[in-house]
C-alpha positions in Angstrom: 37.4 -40.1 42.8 34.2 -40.5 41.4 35.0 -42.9 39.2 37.2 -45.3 42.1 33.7 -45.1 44.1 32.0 -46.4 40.9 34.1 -49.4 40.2 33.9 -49.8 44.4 30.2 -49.9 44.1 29.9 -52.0 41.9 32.5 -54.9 42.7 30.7 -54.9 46.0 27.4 -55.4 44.8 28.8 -58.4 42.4 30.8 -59.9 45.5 27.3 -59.6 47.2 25.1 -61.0 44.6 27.8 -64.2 43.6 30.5 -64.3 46.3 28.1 -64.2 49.8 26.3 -68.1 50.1 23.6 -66.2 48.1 22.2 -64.8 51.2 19.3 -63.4 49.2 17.8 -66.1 47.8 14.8 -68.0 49.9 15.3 -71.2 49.1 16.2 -72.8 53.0 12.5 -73.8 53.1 10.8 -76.2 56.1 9.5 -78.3 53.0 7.6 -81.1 55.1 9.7 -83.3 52.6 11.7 -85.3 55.4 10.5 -88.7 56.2 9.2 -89.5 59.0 10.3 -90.8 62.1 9.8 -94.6 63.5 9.4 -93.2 66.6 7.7 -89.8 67.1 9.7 -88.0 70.1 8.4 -86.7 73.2 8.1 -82.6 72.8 7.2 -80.0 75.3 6.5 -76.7 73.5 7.5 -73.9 75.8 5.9 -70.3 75.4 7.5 -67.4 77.4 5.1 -64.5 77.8 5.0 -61.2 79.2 1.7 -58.8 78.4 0.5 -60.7 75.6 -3.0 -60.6 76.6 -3.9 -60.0 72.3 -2.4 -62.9 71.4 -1.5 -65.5 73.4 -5.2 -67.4 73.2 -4.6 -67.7 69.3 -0.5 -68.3 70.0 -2.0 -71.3 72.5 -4.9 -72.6 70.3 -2.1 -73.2 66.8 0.1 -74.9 69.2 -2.8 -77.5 70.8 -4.0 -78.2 67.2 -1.5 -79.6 65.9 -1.5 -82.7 64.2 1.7 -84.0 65.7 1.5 -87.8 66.2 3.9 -88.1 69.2 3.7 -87.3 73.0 3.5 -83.6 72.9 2.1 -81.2 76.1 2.5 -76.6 76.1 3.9 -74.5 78.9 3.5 -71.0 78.8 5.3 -69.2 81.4 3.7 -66.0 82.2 6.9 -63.6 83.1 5.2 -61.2 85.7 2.4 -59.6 82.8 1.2 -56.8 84.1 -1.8 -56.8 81.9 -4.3 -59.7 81.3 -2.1 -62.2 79.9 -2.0 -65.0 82.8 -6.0 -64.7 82.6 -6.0 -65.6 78.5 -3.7 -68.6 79.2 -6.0 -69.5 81.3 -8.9 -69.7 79.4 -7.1 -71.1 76.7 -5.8 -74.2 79.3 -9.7 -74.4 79.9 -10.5 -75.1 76.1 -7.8 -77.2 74.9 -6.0 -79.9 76.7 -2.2 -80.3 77.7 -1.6 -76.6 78.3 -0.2 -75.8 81.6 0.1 -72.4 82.6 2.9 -71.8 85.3 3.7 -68.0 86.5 7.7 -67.0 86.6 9.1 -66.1 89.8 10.0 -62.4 90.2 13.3 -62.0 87.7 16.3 -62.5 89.1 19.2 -60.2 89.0 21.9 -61.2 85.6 18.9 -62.3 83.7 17.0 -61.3 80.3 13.8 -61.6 80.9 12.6 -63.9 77.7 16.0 -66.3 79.2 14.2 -66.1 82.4 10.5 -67.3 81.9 12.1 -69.7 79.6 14.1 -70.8 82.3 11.1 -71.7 84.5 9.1 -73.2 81.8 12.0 -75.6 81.2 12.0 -76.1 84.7 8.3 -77.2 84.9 9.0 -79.5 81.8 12.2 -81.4 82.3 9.4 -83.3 85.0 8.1 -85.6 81.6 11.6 -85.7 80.8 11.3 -85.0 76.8 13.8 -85.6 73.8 12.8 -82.0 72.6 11.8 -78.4 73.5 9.5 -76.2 71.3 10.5 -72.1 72.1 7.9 -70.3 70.3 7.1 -66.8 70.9 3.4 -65.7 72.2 2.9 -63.5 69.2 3.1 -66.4 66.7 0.6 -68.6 65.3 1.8 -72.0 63.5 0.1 -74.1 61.1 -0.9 -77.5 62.0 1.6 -79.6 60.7 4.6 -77.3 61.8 5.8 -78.9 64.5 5.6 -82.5 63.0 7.7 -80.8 60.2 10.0 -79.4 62.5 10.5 -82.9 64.2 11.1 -84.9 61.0 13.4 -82.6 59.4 15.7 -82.4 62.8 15.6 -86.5 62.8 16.0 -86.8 59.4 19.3 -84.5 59.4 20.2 -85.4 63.0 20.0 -81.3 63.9 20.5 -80.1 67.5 18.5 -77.4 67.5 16.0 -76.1 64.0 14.9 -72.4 64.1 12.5 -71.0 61.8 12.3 -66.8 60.7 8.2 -66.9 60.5 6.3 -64.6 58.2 6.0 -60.6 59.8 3.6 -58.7 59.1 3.5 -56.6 55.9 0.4 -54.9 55.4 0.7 -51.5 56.3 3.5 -48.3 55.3 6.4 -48.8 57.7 5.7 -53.0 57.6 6.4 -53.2 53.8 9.2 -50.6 53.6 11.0 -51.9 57.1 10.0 -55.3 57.6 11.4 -57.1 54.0 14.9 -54.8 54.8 14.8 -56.0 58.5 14.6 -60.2 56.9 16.8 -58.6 53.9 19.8 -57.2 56.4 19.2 -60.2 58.9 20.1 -63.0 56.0 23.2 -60.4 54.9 24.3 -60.8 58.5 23.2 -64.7 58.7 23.6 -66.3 55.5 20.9 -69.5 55.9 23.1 -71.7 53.5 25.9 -70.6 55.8 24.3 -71.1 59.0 23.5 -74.8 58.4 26.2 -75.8 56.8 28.2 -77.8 59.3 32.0 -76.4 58.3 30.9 -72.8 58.5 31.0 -70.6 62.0 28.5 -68.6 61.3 25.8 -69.3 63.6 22.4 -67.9 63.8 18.3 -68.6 64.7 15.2 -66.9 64.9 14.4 -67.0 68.6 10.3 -67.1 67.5 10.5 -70.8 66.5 13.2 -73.4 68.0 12.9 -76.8 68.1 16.0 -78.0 70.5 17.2 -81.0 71.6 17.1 -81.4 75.6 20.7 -82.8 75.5 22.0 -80.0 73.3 20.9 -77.6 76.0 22.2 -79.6 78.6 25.6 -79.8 76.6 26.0 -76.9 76.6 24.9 -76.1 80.4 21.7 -74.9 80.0 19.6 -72.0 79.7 21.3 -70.3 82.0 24.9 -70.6 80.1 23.5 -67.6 77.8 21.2 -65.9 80.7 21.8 -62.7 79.9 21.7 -62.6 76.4 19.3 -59.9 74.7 19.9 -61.1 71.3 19.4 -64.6 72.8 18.3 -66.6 69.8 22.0 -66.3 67.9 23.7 -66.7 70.7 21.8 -69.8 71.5 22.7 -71.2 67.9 26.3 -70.1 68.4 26.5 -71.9 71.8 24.5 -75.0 69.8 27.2 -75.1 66.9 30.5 -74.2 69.0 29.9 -77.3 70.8 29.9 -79.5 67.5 26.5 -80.2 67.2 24.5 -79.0 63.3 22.0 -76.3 63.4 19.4 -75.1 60.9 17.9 -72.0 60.2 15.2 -71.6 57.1 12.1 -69.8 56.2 8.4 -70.7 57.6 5.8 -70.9 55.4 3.0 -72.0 57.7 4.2 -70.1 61.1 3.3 -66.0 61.0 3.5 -63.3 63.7 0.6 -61.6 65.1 2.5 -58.5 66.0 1.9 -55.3 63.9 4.4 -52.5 63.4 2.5 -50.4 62.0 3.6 -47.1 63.5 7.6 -46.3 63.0 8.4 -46.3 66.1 7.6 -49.8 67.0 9.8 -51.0 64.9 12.6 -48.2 65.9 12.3 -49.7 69.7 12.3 -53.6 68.4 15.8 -52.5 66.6 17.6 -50.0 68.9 17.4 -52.4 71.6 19.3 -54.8 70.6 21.5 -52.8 67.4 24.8 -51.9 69.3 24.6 -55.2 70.9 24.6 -56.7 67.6 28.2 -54.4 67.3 29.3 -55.7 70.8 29.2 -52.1 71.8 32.1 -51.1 69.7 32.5 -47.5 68.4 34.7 -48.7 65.8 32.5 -51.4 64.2 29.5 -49.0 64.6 31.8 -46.5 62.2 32.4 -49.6 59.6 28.7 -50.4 59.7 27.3 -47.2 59.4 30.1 -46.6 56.1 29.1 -50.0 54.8 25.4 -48.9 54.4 26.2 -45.9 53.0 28.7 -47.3 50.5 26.7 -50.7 49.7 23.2 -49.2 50.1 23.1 -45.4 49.3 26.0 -45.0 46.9 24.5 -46.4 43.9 22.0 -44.7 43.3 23.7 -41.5 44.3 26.3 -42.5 41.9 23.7 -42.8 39.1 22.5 -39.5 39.6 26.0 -37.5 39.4 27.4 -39.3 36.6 24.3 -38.7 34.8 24.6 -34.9 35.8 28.2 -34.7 35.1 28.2 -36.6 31.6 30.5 -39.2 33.1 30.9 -42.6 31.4 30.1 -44.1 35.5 26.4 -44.0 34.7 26.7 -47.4 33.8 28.7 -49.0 36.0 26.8 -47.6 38.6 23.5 -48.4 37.2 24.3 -51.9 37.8 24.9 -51.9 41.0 21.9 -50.4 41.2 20.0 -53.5 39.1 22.1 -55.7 41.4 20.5 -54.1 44.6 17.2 -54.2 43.0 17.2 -57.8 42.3 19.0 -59.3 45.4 15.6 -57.4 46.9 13.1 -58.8 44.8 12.9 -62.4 46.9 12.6 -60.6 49.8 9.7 -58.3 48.5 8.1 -61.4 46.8 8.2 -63.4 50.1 6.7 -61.1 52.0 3.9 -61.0 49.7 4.1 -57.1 48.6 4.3 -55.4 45.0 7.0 -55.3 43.1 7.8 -51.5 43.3 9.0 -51.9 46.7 11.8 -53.5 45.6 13.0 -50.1 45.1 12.8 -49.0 48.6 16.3 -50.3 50.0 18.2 -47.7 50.0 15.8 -45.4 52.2 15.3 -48.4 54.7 18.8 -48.7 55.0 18.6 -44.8 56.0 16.2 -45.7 58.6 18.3 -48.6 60.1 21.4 -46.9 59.9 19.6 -44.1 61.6 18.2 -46.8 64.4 21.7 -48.0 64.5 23.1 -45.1 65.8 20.4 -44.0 68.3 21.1 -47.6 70.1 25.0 -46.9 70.5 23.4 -42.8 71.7 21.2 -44.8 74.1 24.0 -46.9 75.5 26.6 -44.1 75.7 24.0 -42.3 77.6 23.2 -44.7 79.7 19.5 -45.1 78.5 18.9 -48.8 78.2 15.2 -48.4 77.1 12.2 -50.7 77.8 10.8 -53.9 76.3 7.5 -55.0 77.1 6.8 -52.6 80.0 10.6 -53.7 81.6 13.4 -51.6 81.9 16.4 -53.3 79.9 19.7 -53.5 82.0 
């Protein structure tokens, strides 16, 4: 047996590393290399907000500096903050020009609150009638020529909708063990070269940066076609792509979140949320996902250890699924700017998201649907 789970181990980790779009490289880049338009298109940058009173000044002030050359106005829509958020927008409107700051109406019942304020912000900006819309979350900040980037690439390759995954933060202990294996699982999941190739039906975004065009949304019936959605950003880009349109999904280098994780259970709330809904609340796929981690993630090195205990001949073969893990990791680690030690971390953060994994289906099967952002999820 121990020798079956040894060969298993490691034909999995060289399917992985060779067979699966090579989901761990980085190399879907925004590159600024696309040329630019004739015609710069009109663009209305959207920002829905709920008590982001820390950051939505500095969110506000990236967005109004930059150095796009076309027609190009900000709406935040403040979703019912209960804190001081609607009073920062304000201030920022006062120091910048073209932000408009337009409150939400109370949430209505089938909606997720993110779809909502988005809703009314797209509301406000259909008025100037423009060829794009600009989601970005209030906790990001984007470099200057982002958005003219975004633009040129989406002409340039005549994409529907362009998402980008920005940089998290990765400074402190839970943020460099969880964060790279949150970006390493989420490629697994959503290989980029898969995503945007055209004949593939994988479909995925990151819902903190979307450039979309306003007759892709309209194809496929609005915002309001995925209104409930909590893990709305891949169901967006599913909705997008089903409807024969190309999407694109890459890696930011000048967009960044300001949101910190620094405390476990941040990051434990960000994930449960939405975890079993990732599974479509299926028992059965929760039991495949929690055996794949173990098997893919946690049995390599395990194996290593008992053949080397035993005197088996396995050591080897399981050592290089180890190497293979190790490596696959190493882009990750590198991206996010940490030391090269934590590439050896995987296999504990896959503990800790299997473990998140399975206190979202408790949650659900309890009837507990948690809060996000002071709101009670339904």
């Amino acid at each position: 047996m121990l020798t079956f789970l040894t060969a298993l181990s490691l034909v999995i980790w060289l399917a992985l590393t060779f067979g699966w779009q090579r989901f761990w490289l980085r190399d879907q880049m925004l590159d600024g290399d696309a040329p630019p338009p004739t015609v710069w298109p009109r663009v209305v940058a959207v920002v829905p907000a709920r008590n982001e009173e820390e950051t939505i000044e500095r969110c506000l002030a990236s967005l109004a500096n930059q150095d796009y050359p076309g027609p190009f106005s900000i709406i935040i829509s403040n979703d019912s903050s209960t804190d001081g958020t609607e009073a920062a927008a304000l201030r920022a409107a006062g120091h910048f020009d073209g932000i408009n700051v337009v409150n939400a109406a109370p949430l209505e019942a089938g909606w997720a609150g993110k779809m909502w304020a988005l809703s009314q912000g797209i509301e406000q900006g259909r008025q100037s009638s423009p060829d794009y819309y600009w989601f970005s979350d209030a906790d990001i900040v984007h470099g200057p020529s982002v958005l003219s980037q975004l633009v040129a690439k989406s002409e340039a390759d005549r994409l529907a909708m362009t998402s980008l995954m920005v940089k998290l933060r990765c400074r402190q202990f839970w943020e460099k063990l969880l964060v790279p294996a949150f970006l390493y699982f989420f490629t697994l999941l959503y290989p980029f070269r898969a995503v945007n190739d055209p004949s593939s039906s994988i479909a995925g975004a990151a819902g903190g940066c979307v450039l979309l065009r306003r007759g892709a949304l309209e194809a496929i019936g609005g915002i309001e076609a995925i209104k409930g959605a909590v893990i709305d950003d891949c169901t967006l880009a599913r909705a997008v792509k089903v409807s024969g349109r190309r999407i694109w999904l890459g890696f930011a280098g000048q967009s960044r979140s300001l949101r910190s994780y620094g405390k476990l259970g941040d990051f434990w709330q960000m994930v449960t949320r939405s975890a079993y809904v990732q599974l479509n609340f299926s028992p059965v796929l929760l039991f495949g996902t929690t055996l794949g981690l173990a098997m893919t993630f946690l049995a390599p090195p395990a194996l290593v250890l008992s053949a080397l205990a035993l005197q088996t001949p396995g050591a080897l073969w399981a050592g290089l699924a180890c190497l293979l893990l190790v490596i696959t990791y190493v882009p990750t680690t590198n991206y996010c700017g940490i030391s090269l030690p934590w590439s050896l971390t995987l296999p504990l953060a896959a503990v800790l998201f299997g473990a998140m994994t399975l206190h979202s289906a408790l949650q659900h099967h309890v009837g507990k649907a948690g809060t996000w952002r002071g709101r009670d999820l339904h």
